[in-house]
N, C-alpha and C positions, 0 to 999 in steps of 0.2 A: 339273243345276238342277231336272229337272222331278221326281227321285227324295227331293229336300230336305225335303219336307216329312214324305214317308212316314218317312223314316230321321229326322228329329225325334221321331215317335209313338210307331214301332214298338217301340224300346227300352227307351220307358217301360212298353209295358206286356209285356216280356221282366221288367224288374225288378220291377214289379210283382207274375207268375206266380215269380219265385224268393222273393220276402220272404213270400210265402204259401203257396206249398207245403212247402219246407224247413222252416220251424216247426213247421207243421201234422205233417208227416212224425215230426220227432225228438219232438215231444211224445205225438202218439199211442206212438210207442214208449216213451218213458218211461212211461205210463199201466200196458200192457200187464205192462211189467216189474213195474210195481210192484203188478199184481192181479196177477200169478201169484203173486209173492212171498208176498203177504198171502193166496193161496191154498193155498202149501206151509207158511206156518205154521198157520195154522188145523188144517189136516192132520195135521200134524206131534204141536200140542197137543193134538190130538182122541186119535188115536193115544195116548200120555202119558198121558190121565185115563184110558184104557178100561183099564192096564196097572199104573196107579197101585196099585190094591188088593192085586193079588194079589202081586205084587215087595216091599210094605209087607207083606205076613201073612207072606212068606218071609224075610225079614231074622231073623238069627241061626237059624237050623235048617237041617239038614241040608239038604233040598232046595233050599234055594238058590242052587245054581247049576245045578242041573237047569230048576228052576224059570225062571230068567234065560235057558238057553239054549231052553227052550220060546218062550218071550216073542220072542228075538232071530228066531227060525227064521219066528215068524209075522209081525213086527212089520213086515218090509220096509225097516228103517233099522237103523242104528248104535246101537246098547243100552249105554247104560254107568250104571252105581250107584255112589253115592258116597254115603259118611258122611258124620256130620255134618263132622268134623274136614278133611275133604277127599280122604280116602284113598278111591282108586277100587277098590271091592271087585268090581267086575265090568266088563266091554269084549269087545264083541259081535267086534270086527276090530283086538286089540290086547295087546301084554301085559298085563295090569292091574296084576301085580305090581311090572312096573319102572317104571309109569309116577307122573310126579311128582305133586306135593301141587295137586288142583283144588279148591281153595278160594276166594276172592273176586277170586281173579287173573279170572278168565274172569266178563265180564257175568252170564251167564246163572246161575252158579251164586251171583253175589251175590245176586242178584234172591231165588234159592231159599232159599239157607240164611240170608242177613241178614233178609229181608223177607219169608219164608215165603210168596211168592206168585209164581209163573210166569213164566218167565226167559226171550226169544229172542233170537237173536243171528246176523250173521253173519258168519264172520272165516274167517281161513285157518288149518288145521289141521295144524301140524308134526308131528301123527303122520301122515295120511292124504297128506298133502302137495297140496292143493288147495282150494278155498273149501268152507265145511258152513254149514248152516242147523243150529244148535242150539236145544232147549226143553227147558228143565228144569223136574219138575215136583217138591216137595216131596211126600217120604215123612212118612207122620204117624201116630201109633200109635193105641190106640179112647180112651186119653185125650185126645190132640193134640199130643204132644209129637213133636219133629222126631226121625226117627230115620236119615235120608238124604238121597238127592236120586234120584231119574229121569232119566237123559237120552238125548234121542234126536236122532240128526242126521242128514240128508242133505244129499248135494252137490247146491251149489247147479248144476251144470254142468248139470242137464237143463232148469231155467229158460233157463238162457244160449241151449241151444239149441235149445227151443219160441221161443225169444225172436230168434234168427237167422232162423228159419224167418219168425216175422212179417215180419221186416224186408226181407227179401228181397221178402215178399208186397206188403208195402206201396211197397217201391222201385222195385215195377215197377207195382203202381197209382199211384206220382206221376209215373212217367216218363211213361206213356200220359197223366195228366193233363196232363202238362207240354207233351206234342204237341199233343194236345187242344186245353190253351191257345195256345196260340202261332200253329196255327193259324187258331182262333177270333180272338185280336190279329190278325195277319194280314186278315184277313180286313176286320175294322173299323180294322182302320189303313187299308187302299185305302180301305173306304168313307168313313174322312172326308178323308183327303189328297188324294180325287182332284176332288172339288168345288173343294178351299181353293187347289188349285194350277192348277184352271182359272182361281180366281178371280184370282190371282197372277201369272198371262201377262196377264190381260186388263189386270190392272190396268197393267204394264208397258207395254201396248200404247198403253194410254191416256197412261200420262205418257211414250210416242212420239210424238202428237198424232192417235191413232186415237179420237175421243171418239164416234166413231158406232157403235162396240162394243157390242154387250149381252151381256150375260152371263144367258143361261137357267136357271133353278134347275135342278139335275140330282140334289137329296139331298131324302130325307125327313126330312130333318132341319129343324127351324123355323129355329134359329140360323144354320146359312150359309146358308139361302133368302133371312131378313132381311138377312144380310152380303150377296149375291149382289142386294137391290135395293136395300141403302144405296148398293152402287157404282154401279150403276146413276143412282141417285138423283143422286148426287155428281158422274158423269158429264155430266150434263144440265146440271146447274147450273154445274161445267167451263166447258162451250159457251158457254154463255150469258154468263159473265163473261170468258171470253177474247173472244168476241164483243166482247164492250161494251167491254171497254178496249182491243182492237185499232180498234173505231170511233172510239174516245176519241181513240186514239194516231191514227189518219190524219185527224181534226178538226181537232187540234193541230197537227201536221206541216202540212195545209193554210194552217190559218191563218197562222202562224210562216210560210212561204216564200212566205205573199202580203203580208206585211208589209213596209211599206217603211223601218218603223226596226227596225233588229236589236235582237236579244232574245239576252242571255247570262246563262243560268243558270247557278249555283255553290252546292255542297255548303258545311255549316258544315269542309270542311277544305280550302276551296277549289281542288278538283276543277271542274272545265267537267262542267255533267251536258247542257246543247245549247247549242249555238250557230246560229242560223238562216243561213239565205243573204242575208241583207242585213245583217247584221254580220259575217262574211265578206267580204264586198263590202268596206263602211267601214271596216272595221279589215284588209285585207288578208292573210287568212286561211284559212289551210288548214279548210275545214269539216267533211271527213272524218276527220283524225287528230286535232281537238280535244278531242273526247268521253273522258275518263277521263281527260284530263290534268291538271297544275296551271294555275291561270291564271296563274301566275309563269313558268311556260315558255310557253306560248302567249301573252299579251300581253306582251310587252316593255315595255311604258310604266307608269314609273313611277306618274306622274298618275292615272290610273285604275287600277292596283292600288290605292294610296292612297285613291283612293275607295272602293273594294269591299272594301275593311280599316271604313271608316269605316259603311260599311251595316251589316257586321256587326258590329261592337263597338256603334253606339248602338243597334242596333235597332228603327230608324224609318226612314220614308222619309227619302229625300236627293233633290237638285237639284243639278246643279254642268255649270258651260259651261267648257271647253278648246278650244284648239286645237292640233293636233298636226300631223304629217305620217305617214300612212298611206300609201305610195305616191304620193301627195300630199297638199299642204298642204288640211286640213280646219278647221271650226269643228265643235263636235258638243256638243250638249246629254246629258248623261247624267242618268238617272233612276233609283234603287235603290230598292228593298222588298224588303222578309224574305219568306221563305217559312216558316210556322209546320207544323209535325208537327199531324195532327190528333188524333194517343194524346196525347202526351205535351204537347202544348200549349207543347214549345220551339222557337226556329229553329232549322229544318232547312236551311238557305240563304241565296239573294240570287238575286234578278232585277234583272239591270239592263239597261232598255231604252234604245238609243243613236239618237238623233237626226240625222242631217246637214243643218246647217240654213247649209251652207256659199251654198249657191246665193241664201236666204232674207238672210242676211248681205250678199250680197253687193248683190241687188237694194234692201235698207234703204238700202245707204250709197249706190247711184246715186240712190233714190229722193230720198235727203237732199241731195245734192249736186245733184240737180236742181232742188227747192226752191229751195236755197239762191239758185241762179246765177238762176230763173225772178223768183226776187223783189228779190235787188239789180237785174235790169236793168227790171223793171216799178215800181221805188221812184226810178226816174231819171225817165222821163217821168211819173209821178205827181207829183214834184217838179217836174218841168218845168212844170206844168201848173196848180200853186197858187201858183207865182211868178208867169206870166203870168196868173191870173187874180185875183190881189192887186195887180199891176200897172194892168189895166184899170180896179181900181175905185175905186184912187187917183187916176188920171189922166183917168177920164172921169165930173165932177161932176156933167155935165149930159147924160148918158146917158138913155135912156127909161127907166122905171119896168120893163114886160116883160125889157128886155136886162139889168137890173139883176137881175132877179130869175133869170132862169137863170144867172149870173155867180154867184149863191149858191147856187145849186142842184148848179151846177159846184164850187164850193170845197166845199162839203156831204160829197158822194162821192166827191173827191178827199182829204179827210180821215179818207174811214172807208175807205179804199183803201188808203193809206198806212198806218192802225190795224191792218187785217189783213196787210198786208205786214210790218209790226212785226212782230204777235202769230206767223205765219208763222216770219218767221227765227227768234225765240225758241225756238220748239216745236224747229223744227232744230237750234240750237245744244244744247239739252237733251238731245233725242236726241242727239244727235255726243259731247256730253261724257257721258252716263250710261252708252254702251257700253262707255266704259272707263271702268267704274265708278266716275265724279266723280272722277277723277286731276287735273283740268282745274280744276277749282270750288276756290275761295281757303275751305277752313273755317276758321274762325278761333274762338276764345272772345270773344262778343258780348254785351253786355247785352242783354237782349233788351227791358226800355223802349223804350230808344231807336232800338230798328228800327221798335216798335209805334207810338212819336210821329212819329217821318219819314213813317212810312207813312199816320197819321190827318192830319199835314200835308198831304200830297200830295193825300189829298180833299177840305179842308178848305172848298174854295170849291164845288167840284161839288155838295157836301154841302148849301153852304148855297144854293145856285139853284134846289134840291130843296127846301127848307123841312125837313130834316133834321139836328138836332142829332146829332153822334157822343162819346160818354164813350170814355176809355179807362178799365181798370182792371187797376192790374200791379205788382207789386213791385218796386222798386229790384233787390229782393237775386234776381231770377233771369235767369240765364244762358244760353246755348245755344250750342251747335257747330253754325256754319252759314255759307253765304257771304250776308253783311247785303243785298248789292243782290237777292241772289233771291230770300232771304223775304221781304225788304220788297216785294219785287214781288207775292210770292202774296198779303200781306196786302192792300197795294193791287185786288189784285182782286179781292176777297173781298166790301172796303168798297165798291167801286167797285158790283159786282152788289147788295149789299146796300141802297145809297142808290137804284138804279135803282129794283129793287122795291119801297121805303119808302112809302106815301103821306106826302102834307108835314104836318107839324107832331108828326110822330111821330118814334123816335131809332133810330139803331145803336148798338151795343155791344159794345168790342172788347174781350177780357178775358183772360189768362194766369193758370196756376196750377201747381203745380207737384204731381204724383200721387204713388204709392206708386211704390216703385222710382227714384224720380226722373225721371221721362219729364215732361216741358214739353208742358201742352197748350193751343192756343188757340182760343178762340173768336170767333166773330164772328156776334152776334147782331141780328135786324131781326123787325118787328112787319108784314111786309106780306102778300102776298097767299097765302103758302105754299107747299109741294108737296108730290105725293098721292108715298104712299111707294111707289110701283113704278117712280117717275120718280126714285126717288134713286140709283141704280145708273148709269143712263145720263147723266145730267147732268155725269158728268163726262168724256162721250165730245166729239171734235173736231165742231165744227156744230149740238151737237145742242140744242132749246130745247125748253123745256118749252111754251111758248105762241108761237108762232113770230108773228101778227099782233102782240103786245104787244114781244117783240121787236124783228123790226123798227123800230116804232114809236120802241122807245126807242135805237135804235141797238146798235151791239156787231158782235163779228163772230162771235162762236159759240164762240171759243177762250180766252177768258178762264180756264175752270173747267179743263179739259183742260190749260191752263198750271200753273193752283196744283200738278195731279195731282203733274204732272213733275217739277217743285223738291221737293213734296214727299216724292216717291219718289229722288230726288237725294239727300236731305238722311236717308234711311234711314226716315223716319216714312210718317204714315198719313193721308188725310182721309178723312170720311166727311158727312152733313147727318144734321141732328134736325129733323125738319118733318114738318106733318100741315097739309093745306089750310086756311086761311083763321085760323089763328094764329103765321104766322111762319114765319123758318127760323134754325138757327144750322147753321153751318158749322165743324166742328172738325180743328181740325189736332192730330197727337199727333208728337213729336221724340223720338226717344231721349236718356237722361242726355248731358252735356257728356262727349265720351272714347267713349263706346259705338261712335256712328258711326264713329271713327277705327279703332279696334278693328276694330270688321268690315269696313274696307278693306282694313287692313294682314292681316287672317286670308285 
């Protein structure tokens, strides 16, 4: 390992020293050869014109072949003369007589006898039996006319081996270079491999979890000193984000195991990426082998897979109440949201936090059932107690004026007793039937006039003892899914709070209309004293009054509005008030289409 990097270097630059010496080698040889060459012809021709004259003044006379072999004896080359015709009339190291026609066959003598000017050449010589450097030079008479040829030739063999001798000289000045270099590599292969390979443990060390490593520059080199404090650099910044999200990660883990509703995360291919200890708990589950599982293997329950299919395909939150048996029988609120990728801006997920609101459940329905049983037996002697006091004041005519008047004072709070006892079980019966979400309640397809006329009936006299006219205003032609005795109820309270608040000689106004989408919405409108809009939120909580001495006054029991809520949350819709101090209130109820409601029971 720690030899890797040097042996990566080192070979480069082995090849390096071979694609530059070898060339360099064979070319200088080629160079060499080829100045000698061009230095034994020079030679050669030089020789040729110093000979030229006097071989030319001897042609056809007796001396010439005395004359030729003076020449040869001095010349230090191969001597041969030839006619024009190509007949060799002289050869220095050869028969001349038997040798054949050197006419335009051989280079050099074309060059002479076609072209009249200086012929060389180098080829192998079947008389001599070895390579020749030949030059031929044209014989020319004092006219100019060609009367032969010159020629002179040496082997080229003492080039060849001036030309060995270099090569040898030069094969051992590239060997030594070659050492030279390689050492020289050598040398600068450690000095950069051994920095790069410190730097290469350290780094190793570090992604061990050694981050407190520094790495010391050890090269005079700018580039791995920089490399040697980017690690550095990188190192530190390491720490610091493993820090922070090992912080992150025991934050989360804190929170999550202080929680008392469980928390189950899931990948978009529904994988369990955690599970906490209290949905462990609730769902009766392994906490430690859930992580990397499918939540198809680890939850069994259809119903909430089904949910977690539903989180992720709409992607939006979700809501949805079950009860199942986990080790035991539970009620349990679930809640889902996406988890969104923050690159790519898709779900990467679902969270879905679980609830046990078994206990919460259970305490609702003692609460209710307590209610219930507290107010039928406190609606007996309530009864008991306006029969004997209706009694009394039929039969005693001539009763004192004081006994009479607590006798009314007695039927008074015996009647708003009984109104809250009412109003009481109502809210109970609501709750009782809205847990099982309105299974209970008769909806039927109602015209909805004639809930609104029954109901403006029903106030029709309160209305008028108040000095308050009521309008209705309603189409024949709209309809609504609904049970008629419990709207008509909400609308009766509506009218009933609205005539309270009216001053007299002034009107209410009840009014239906029908929206976009089809949703039924009612109104019930009065001209009295208003409300400030931070009191519209809570008014329609159980007891609660806006002006509590005015209240009083006019009687009520505080649960009138908190009733309409209930039916109206029965019935799938919505209410809400439009009011601003000291010009009125209207109170609006909003219904889904006729069908909607049934729809989302049956879903």
């Amino acid at each position: 390992m720690g030899k890797r990097i040097f042996f990566q270097i080192y070979p480069g630059f082995l090849i390096i020293i071979a694609l530059t010496i070898i060339p360099t080698a064979w070319f200088a040889t080629r160079i060499f050869q080829e100045f000698h060459i061009e230095n034994l012809r020079d030679e050669v021709l030089i020789r040729a014109n110093m000979m030229n004259g006097r071989v030319a003044a001897a042609i056809g006379k007796k001396e010439f072949l005395q004359t030729c072999e003076a020449i040869a004896g001095s010349a230090g080359a191969r001597v041969t003369v030839i006619d024009p015709g190509g007949k060799v009339l002289y050869d220095s190291e050869g028969d001349y007589a038997s040798m054949p026609d050197h006419s335009v066959a051989r280079p050099e003598m074309k060059a002479a006898l076609v072209d009249h000017r200086n012929g060389v050449a180098i080829r192998y010589s079947s008389t001599l039996l070895k390579d020749m450097l030949y030059a031929a030079e044209p014989l020319l008479d004092a006219n100019g006319k060609l009367i032969g040829v010159l020629r002179l030739s040496l082997p080229v063999e003492a080039v060849d081996t001036n030309i060995g001798k270099l090569n040898f000289k030069l094969g051992f000045f590239a060997f030594f270079l070659a050492v030279f270099s390689m050492l020289l590599g050598l040398l600068i292969s450690r000095r950069l491999s051994r920095p790069i390979e410190n730097i290469r443990r350290a780094v190793e060390l570090m992604a061990g979890g050694s981050l407190d490593r520094k790495i010391h520059p050890s090269s005079n080199i700018e580039e791995i000193n920089a490399l040697a404090d980017a690690v550095n650099s990188m190192a530190v910044q390491l720490k610091l984000r493993i820090s922070d999200i090992t912080s992150r990660k025991n934050e989360l883990g804190t929170i999550l195991s202080s929680m008392q509703e469980g928390v189950i995360a899931i990948d978009s291919s529904f994988n369990v990426i955690i599970v906490n200890r209290s949905a462990a708990e609730i769902l009766n589950l392994d906490m430690e082998s859930a992580s990397g599982r499918s939540l198809y293997e680890v939850l069994r329950n259809p119903r909430m897979q089904k949910f977690a299919e539903n989180v992720l395909a709409s992607r939006e939150s979700r809501e949805e109440e079950m009860e199942g048996t986990f080790g035991e029988k539970r009620i349990l609120v679930m809640r889902g949201s996406i988890m969104i990728d923050e690159e790519s801006g898709e779900p990467s997920g679902a969270v879905i936090v679980i609830g046990d609101v078994t206990r919460m459940r259970r305490l609702e329905e003692m609460r209710r059932d307590f209610v219930a049983n507290v107010s039928h037996e406190i609606k007996t002697p309530v009864t008991a107690i306006k029969v004997s006091v209706e009694t009394l004041e039929e039969a005693g005519s001539d009763l004192p004026e004081p006994l009479r008047k607590f006798l009314r004072i007695i039927e008074r709070h015996a009647d708003r007793l009984a109104a809250l006892v009412g109003d009481v079980l109502s809210i109970s019966a609501l709750e009782s039937n809205s847990s099982e979400q309105g299974m209970r309640f008769s909806f039927q397809r109602e015209r909805l006039l004639d809930i609104l006329t029954t109901a403006k009936e029903l106030c029709r006299s309160k209305a008028e003892a108040a000095g308050v006219a009521l309008e209705l205003e309603c189409s024949p032609d709209l309809a609504v899914r609904a049970d008629s005795s419990l709207l008509e109820q909400a609308v009766v309270n509506l009218i009933d709070n609205a005539v309270k608040y009216s001053p007299a000689g002034s009107s209410v106004t009840v009014s239906a209309v029908s929206r976009d989408g089809g949703s039924i919405e009612i109104r019930v409108t009065d001209h009295g004293c208003g409300i400030d809009k931070k009191e519209h939120e809570r008014i329609f909580e159980r007891f609660y009054r806006v002006d509590k001495a005015r209240s009083r006054k006019l009687g009520g029991t505080g649960l009138g509005l908190s009733i309409v809520k209930h039916i109206v949350l029965a019935h799938g819709g919505t209410v809400h008030v439009e009011s601003e101090p000291g010009k009125g209130a209207t109170f609006v109820i909003e219904l889904p289409p006729p069908g909607a409601a049934d729809a989302e029971r049956e879903s």
